[in-house]
N, C-alpha and C positions, 0 to 999 in steps of 0.2 A: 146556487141556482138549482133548483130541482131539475133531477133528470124524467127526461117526456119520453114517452112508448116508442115515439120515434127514436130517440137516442139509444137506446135500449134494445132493440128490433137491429136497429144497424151494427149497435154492438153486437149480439147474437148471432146475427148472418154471417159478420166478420170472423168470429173465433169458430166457426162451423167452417167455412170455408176454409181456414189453416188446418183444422182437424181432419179434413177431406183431406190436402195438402198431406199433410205428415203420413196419412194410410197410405197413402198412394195413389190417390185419386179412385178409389175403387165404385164402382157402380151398385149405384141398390142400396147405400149407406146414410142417404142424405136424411132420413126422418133418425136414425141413431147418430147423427153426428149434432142434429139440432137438439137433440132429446139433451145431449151432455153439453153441447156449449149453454142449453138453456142452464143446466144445475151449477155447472162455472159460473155465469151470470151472478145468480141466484145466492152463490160465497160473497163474493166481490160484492157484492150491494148488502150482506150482511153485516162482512168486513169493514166496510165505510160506513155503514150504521155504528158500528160498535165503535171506533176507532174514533170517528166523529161525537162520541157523545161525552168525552171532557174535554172538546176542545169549545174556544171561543171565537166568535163571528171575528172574519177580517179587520172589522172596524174598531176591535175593540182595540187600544194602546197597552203594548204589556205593562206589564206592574211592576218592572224595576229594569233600568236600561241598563247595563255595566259601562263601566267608567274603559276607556281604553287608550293606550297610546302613555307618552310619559307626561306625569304630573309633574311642574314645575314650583319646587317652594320658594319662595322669598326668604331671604333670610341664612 
């Protein structure tokens, strides 16, 4: 599912607001604390680009299941 500006925005607000958090809630910080949760964002959506590009859609069935549990021979 593609992520929307909305998702994105919330995520951003989120990790700015922990980054406020962690300083110490300091006043005067809030356009430096979006500036970097923006560039964290900006990994993390690279990271999942990259990471995602040999993988295969959920639907697809892998291509060989392993056998598990004990094999019972006859004989």
């Amino acid at each position: 599912m593609p992520d929307t500006e909305k998702d994105a925005e919330q995520r951003i607000r989120e990790r700015a607001y922990l980054l406020w958090l962690e300083e110490g809630c300091p006043e005067g910080r809030s356009d430096a604390h979006w500036k970097i949760a923006c560039m964290l964002d900006a990994e993390r959506e690279a990271y999942v680009d990259v990471e995602g590009e040999d993988s295969f859609p959920a639907s697809d069935p892998p291509s060989h299941t392993p056998i598990t549990g004990d094999r019972h021979r006859d004989g």
